[in-house]
C-alpha positions in Angstrom: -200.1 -89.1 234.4 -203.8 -89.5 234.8 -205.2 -89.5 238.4 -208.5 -91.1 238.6 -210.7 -90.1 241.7 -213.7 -92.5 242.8 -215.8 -91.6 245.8 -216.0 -94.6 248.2 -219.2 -96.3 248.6 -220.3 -98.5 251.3 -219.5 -101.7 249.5 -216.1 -100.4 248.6 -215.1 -99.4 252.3 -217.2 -102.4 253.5 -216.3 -105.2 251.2 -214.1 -105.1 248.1 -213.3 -101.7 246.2 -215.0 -101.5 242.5 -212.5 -100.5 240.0 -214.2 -98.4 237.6 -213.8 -98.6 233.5 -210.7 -95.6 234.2 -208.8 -97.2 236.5 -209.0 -100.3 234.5 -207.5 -98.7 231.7 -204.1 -97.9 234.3 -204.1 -101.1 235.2 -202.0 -104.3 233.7 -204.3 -106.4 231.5 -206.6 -108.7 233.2 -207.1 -112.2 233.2 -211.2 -113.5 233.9 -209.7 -116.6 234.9 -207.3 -116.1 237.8 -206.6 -112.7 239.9 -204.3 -110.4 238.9 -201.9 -108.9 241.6 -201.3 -105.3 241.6 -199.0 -103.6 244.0 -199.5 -100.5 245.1 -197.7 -97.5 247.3 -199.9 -95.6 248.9 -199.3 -91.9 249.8 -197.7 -93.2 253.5 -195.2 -94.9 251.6 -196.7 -98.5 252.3 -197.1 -101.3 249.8 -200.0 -103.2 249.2 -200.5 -105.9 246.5 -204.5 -105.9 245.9 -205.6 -108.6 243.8 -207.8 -107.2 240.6 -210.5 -109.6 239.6 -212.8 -109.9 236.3 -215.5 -112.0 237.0 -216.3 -114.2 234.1 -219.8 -112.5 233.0 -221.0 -110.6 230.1 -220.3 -107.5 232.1 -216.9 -106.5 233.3 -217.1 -105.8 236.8 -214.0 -105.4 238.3 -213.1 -105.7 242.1 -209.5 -105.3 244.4 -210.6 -108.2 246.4 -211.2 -108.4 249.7 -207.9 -109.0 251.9 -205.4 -106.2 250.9 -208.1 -103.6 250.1 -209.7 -104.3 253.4 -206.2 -104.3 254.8 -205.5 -100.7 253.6 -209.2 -99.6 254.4 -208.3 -100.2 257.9 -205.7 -99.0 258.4 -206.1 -95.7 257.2 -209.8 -95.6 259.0 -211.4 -95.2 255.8 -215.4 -94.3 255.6 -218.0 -94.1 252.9 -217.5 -90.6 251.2 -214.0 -90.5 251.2 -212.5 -90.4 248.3 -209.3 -92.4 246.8 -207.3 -91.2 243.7 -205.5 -94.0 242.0 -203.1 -93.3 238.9 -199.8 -95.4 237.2 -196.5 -93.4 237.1 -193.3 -94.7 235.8 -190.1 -95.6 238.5 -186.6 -96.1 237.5 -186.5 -99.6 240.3 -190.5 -101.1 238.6 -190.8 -99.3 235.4 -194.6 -99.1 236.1 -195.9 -98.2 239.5 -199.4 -97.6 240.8 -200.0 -95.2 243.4 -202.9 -94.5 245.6 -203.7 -91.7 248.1 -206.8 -91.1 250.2 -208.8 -87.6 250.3 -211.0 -87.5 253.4 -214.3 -86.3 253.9 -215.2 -84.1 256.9 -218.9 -84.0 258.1 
């Protein structure tokens, strides 16, 4: 199990999260044509499905779009600096499950 840590900019607390080249490689293979969704259990034990998107250039650049991730942003009150850690572990009910848990950062 490899947990992947990403420090949370602006425009991942603000807009849509950027999924680095790491988390990629957890995730189920993408599709530059049509979303992906992902679901996810975060470390309250609540279930999101974020939607992975490749957009269709040269360069992969990855993004949870906008509804779910914003969804779970809010909820938990999250803030540029905090940090996420995201990482696939196996479950006897979905074979594959991706978990997510939330570090905070205190000024």
């Amino acid at each position: 199990m490899v947990r992947i840590v990403k420090v949370l900019t602006k425009t991942d607390v603000s807009q849509r999260l950027g999924v680095t080249t790491e988390m990629l490689n957890e995730l189920p293979p993408y599709n530059r044509e049509h979303d992906v969704p992902v679901r996810v259990l975060d470390d309250t034990g609540m279930i999101y499905e974020f939607k992975l998107s490749v957009r269709a250039e040269e360069a992969l650049k990855p993004v949870f779009q906008y509804q779910e991730w914003r969804a779970f942003v809010n909820r938990r009150n999250i803030k540029a600096g905090d940090r996420i850690y995201f990482w696939e572990e196996a479950s006897v009910a979905h074979q594959t499950e991706y978990r997510i848990a939330l570090l905070r950062t205190f000024v």
